[in-house]
DOKOL-161120 format. One record per residue (C-alpha): x, y, z. Coordinates in steps of 0.2 Angstrom, whole numbers. Each point is the difference from the previous one (the first is absolute). Last residue first. Example, Ala and Ser with C-alpha at 12.3 -4.5 7.8 and 13.67 -1.06 7.14 Angstrom:
BEGIN
REC     px     py     pz
REC     68     -5     36
REC     -6    -17      3
This chain:
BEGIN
REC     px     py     pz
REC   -127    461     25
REC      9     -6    -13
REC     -8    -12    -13
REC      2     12    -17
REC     20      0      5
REC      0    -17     -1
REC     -8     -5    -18
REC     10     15     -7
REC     16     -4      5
REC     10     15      4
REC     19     -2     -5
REC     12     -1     15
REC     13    -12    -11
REC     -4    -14     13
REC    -20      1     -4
REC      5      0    -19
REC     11    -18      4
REC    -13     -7     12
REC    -14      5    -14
REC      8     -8    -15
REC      2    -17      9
REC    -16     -2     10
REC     -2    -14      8
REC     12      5     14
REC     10    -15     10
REC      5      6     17
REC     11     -7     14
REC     10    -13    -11
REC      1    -18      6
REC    -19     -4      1
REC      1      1    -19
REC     11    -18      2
REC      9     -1    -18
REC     -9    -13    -12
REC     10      8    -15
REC    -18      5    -10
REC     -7      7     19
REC     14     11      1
REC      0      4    -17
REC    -15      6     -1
REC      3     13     14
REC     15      6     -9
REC    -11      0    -17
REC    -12     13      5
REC     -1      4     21
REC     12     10      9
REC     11    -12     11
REC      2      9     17
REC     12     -7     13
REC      3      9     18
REC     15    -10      5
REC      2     -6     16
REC     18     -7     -3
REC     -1    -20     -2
REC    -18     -1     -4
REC     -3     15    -11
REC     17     -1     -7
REC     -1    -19     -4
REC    -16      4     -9
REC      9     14    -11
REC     14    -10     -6
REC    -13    -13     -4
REC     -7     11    -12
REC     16      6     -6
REC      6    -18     -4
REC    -16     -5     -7
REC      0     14    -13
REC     17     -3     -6
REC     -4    -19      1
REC    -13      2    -12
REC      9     -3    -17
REC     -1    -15     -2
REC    -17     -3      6
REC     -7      8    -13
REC    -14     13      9
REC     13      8     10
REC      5      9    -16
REC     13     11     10
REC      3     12     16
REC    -18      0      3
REC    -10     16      3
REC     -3     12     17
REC      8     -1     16
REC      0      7     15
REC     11     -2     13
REC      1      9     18
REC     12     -8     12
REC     14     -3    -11
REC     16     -9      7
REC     -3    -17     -7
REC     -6     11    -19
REC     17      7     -4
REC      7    -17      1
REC    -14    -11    -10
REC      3     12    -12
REC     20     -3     -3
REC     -6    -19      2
REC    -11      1    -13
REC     12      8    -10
REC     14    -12      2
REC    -17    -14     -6
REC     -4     10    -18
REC    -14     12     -4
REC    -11     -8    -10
REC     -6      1    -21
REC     17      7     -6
REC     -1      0    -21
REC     12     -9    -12
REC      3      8    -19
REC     20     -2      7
REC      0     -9     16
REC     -2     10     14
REC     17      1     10
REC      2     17      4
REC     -9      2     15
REC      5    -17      6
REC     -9    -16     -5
REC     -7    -14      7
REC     -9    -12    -13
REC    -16     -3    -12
REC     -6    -12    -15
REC    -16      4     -4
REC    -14    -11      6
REC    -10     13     10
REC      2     10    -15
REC      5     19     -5
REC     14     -4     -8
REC     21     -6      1
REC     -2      4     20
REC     10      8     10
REC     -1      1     20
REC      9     14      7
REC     12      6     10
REC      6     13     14
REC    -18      9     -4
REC     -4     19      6
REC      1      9     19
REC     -6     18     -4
REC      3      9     19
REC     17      7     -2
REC     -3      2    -22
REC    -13     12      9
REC      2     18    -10
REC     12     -8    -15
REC     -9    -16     -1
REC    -16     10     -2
REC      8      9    -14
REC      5    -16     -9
REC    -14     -6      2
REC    -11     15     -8
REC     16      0    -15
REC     -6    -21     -2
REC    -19      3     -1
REC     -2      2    -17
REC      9    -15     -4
REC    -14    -11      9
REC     10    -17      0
REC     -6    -16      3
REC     16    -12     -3
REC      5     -4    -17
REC     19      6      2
REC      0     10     18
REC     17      4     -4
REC      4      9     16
REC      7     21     -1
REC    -11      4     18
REC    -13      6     -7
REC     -3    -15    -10
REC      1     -9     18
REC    -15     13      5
REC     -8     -4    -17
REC      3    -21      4
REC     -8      4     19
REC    -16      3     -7
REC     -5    -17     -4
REC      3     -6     16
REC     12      7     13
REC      2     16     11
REC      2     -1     18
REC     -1     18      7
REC     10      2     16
REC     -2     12     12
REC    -17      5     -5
REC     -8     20      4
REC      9      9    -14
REC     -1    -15    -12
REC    -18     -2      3
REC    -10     15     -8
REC     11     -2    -18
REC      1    -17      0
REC    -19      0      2
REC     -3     10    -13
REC     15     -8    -10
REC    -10    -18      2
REC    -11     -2    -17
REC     14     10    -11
REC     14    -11      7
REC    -11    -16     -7
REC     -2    -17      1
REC     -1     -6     19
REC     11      3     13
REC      3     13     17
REC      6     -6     16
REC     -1     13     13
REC     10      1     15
REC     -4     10     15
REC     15     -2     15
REC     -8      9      9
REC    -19     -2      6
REC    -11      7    -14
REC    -12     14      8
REC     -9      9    -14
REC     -2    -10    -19
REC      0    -18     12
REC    -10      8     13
REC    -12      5    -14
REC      2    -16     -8
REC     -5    -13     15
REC    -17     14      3
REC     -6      1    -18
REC      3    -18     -2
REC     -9     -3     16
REC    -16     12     -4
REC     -1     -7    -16
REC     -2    -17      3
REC    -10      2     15
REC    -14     11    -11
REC      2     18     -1
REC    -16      9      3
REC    -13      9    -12
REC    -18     10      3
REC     -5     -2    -19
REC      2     12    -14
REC     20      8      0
REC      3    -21      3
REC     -9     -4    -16
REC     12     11    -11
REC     18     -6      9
REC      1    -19     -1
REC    -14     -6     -9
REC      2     15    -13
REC     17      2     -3
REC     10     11      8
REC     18    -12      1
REC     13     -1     13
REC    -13    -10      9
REC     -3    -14    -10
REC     14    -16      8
REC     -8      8     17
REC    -16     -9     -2
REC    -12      2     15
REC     -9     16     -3
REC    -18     -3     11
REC    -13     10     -7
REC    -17      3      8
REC    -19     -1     -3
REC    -13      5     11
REC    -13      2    -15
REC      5    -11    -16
REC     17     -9     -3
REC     -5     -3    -19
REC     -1     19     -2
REC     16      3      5
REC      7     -8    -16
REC    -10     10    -10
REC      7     15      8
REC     16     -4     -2
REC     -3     -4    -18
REC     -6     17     -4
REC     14      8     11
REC     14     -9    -10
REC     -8      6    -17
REC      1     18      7
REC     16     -1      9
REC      8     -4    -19
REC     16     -8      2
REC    -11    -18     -1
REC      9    -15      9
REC    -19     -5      5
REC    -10      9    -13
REC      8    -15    -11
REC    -13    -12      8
REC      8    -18     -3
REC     12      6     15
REC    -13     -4     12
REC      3    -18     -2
REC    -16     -6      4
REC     -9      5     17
REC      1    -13     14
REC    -17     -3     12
REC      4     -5     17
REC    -11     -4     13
REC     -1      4     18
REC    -17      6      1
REC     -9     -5    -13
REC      3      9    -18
REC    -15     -2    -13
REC      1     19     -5
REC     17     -2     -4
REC     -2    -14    -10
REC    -11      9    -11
REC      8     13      0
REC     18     -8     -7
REC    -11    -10    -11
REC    -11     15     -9
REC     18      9     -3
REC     12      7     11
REC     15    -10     -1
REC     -7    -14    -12
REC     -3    -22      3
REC      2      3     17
REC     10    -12     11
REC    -10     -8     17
REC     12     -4     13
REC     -6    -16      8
REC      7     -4     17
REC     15     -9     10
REC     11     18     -3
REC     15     -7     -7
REC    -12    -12    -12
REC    -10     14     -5
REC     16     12     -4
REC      7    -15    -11
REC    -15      0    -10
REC     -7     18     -3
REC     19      3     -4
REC     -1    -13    -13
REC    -15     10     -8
REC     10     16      1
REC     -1      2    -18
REC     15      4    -11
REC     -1    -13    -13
REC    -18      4     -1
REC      6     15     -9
REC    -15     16      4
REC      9     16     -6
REC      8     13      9
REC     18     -5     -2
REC     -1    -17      5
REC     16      2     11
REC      2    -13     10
REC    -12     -2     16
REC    -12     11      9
REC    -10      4     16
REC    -17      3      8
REC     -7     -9     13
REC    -20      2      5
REC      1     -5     21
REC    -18      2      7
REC      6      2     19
REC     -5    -12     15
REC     16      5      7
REC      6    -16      1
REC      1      1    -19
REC      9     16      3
REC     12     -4     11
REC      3    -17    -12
REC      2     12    -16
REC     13     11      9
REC      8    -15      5
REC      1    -11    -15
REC      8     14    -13
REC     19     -7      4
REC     -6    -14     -5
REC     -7      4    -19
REC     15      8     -3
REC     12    -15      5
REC     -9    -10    -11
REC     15     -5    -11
REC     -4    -10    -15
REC    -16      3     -2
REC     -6    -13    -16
REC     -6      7    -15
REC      9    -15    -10
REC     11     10     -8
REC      5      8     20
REC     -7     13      9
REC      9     15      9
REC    -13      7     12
REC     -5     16      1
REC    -13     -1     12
REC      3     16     11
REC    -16      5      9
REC    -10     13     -2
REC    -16     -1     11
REC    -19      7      0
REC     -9     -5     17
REC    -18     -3     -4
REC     -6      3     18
REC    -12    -15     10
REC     13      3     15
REC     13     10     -2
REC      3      8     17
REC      4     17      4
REC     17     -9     10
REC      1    -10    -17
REC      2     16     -8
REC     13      8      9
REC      9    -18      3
REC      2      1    -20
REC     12     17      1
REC     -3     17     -2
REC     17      3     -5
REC     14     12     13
REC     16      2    -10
C-alpha cells in the first residue's frame, strides 16, 4: 500500500506552515486524572520533533474518553498538554475550545516550531457524526485554523478504522501524508496480514468472542496455531461441554464456537487450567483448577500455570506472532500471571528463535508496560488495538485508505 508519507512533506518543506495533525492521545487516566500509561503520547514524539525541526506551525488535534459530544472537563486533554510539554522540553499551549475564538487565536499567534493543542475534539458531536454533511462542516472549520499552505499529517493509528472527521473529513481537504507512526504500523501489519513466516501463531484474549470472530474468522486459515485465552476462552470451553459456573460467558456465542472448533479444532489451542476465584476481587480467595474444577457459584479470572506452558510451547517454535488481548484480569496481580506467561513466552521467541513479534495495541500493550515486561523484547507494539485487528481481517480503514497515493 503506497501512503504519501511525512518525508513527502518535509522534503517540500514546512517551514512557517500550519501543519494540522491527528494524533492518538487516548490515554487511560487514573481518579486523580493522573496518565497512567503514556505510551500513546510517545509513540507520537517523532512525527512531532520532524516537524518542529521543520520549522512547521504544529496545531494537534486529538481526543480522550468518550465525552459523547458535549464539553465534560473530566475529559479534557489538559494533562496531555502537560506531559507532552515535558517529553518535548517546550510549551504546548492547550485551547480552551476546538475551533472556537481560542483555537484561532492561538493559531494565528503560532511561531515557528510551536505547538498549539486543540481540546478534545470529541466534545464536538459533528466529529463521530453518521451524517457526511455535519462531518464536512466541521472539517472545514477545522482546516480553517491551518490557513494558506496548510497540510495534514495523520499520526494516530489507534483512530483509523474509523471516518470521523479528524481522521478521514479534514484529509479529503488538505494536501495529507501519513505521519512515522502510521506509515510503520501500516507497513509491520501489512507483512504481518501478507507474508507471515511459518509457523504463524496468533494469541487471541480479551472479553469477548463477538469482538474477535472477524478476525478469527480471517486468521484461522492462514495461522498455524491459534492461542485462545482470556475471557473468551470460558465460551470456547462451554463449547466444549465445561462447567464454566460463574465465569464470562457470552451464551450466544456457544453453537459459533462450537462450529469453529468443528472447522479448526487442529489449530484452536484452549486452556489446560484455570485459576478460580470465589468473586471478582483482587482479594478473593483463588487456586489452580482443572476444566471442571470451578468451584460451584465460582468464576475463572486466569488461565492456569499447565496452560501457560502448553502456550509457551506452541509459541518457542513460532516465527510469526501476533497477539491481541490478555489471557486474564492482568490488572489484579493475582490473576496476571496467565497474561505474564504468554508475554514472556513471546519475548523468549523473539530472542531465542527470531521470531517476528507483533503486539496489537489496547490492553495487550498496556499490559506490557503494567507487568514491567521489557517492550524492547517484542518486534512491534501497535497503539492501535481496533485497527491492528480490522487491518488483519482485510477490512478497509478509512483513515488509511484516504492517504494513498
Amino acid at each position: 500500500m503506497a501512503l504519501k508519507k511525512l518525508q513527502d512533506l518535509l522534503d517540500e518543506g514546512v517551514e512557517s506552515r500550519h501543519i494540522l495533525v491527528r494524533s492518538d492521545f487516548n490515554v487511560p487516566l487514573n481518579d486523580a486524572g493522573e496518565i497512567t500509561d503514556p505510551g500513546r503520547i510517545t509513540a507520537s514524539l517523532p512525527t512531532l520533533k520532524a516537524l518542529i525541526d521543520g520549522g512547521a506551525k504544529v496545531i494537534v488535534m486529538a481526543h480522550l474518553g468518550r465525552p459523547k459530544g458535549e464539553v465534560n472537563p473530566k475529559y479534557s486533554l489538559k494533562p496531555v498538554a502537560e506531559a507532552l510539554s515535558e517529553e518535548l522540553g517546550q510549551y504546548v499551549a492547550l485551547a480552551s475550545d476546538v475551533v472556537g475564538e481560542d483555537a484561532h487565536e492561538r493559531a494565528n499567534g503560532l511561531n515557528d516550531g510551536d505547538v498549539l493543542l486543540l481540546e478534545n475534539v470529541r466534545f464536538d458531536p459533528r466529529e463521530t457524526s453518521k451524517d457526511e454533511a455535519e462531518r464536512g462542516e466541521f472539517a472545514d472549520q477545522l482546516v480553517a485554523l491551518a490557513a494558506d499552505q496548510g497540510a495534514f499529517v495523520s499520526d494516530g493509528f489507534g483512530v483509523v478504522h474509523r471516518a470521523q472527521t479528524s481522521v478521514y473529513d479534514v484529509a479529503k481537504r488538505l494536501p495529507a501524508y501519513a505521519g512515522k507512526l502510521v506509515d510503520k504500523e501500516v507497513s509491520t501489519l501489512e507483512n504481518v496480514a501478507s507474508n507471515p513466516e511459518k509457523p504463524y501463531v496468533v494469541a487471541l484474549g480479551g472479553s469477548k468472542v463477538s469482538d474477535k470472530l472477524g478476525v478469527i474468522e480471517a486468521l484461522a486459515g492462514k495461522a498455524d496455531h491459534l492461542i485462545i485465552g482470556g475471557g473468551m476462552c470460558y465460551t470456547f470451553l462451554k463449547a466444549q461441554g465445561h462447567d464454566v459456573q460463574q465465569s464470562l460467558l457470552q451464551e450466544e456465542m456457544v453453537d459459533t464456537c462450537k462450529d469453529l472448533l468443528e472447522r479448526y479444532g487442529d489449530k484452536i489451542v484452549l486452556p489446560v487450567d484455570l485459576i478460580a476465584a470465589e468473586k471478582f476481587d483482587a482479594n478473593a480467595a483463588n487456586k489452580v483448577v482443572d476444566l471442571d474444577g470451578i468451584p460451584e457459584g465460582w468464576m475463572s479470572l486466569d488461565v492456569g500455570p499447565e496452560t501457560v506452558k502448553v502456550f509457551a510451547e506452541v509459541l518457542a517454535t513460532s516465527k510469526t506472532v501476533f497477539w491481541n488481548g490478555p489471557m486474564g484480569v492482568f490488572e489484579m496481580p493475582a490473576f496476571a500471571e496467565g497474561t505474564r506467561g504468554l508475554a514472556q513466552a513471546i519475548i523468549d521467541a523473539t530472542q531465542n528463535n527470531g521470531c517476528f513479534s507483533v503486539v496489537g495495541g489496547g490492553d495487550s500493550a498496556a499490559s506490557v508496560r503494567t507487568l514491567g515486561l521489557d517492550e524492547d523484547g517484542f518486534s512491534h507494539i501497535s497503539t492501535g488495538g481496533g485497527a491492528s485487528l480490522e487491518f488483519l481481517e482485510g477490512k478497509e480503514l478509512p483513515g488509511v485508505s484516504v492517504l494513498q497515493a
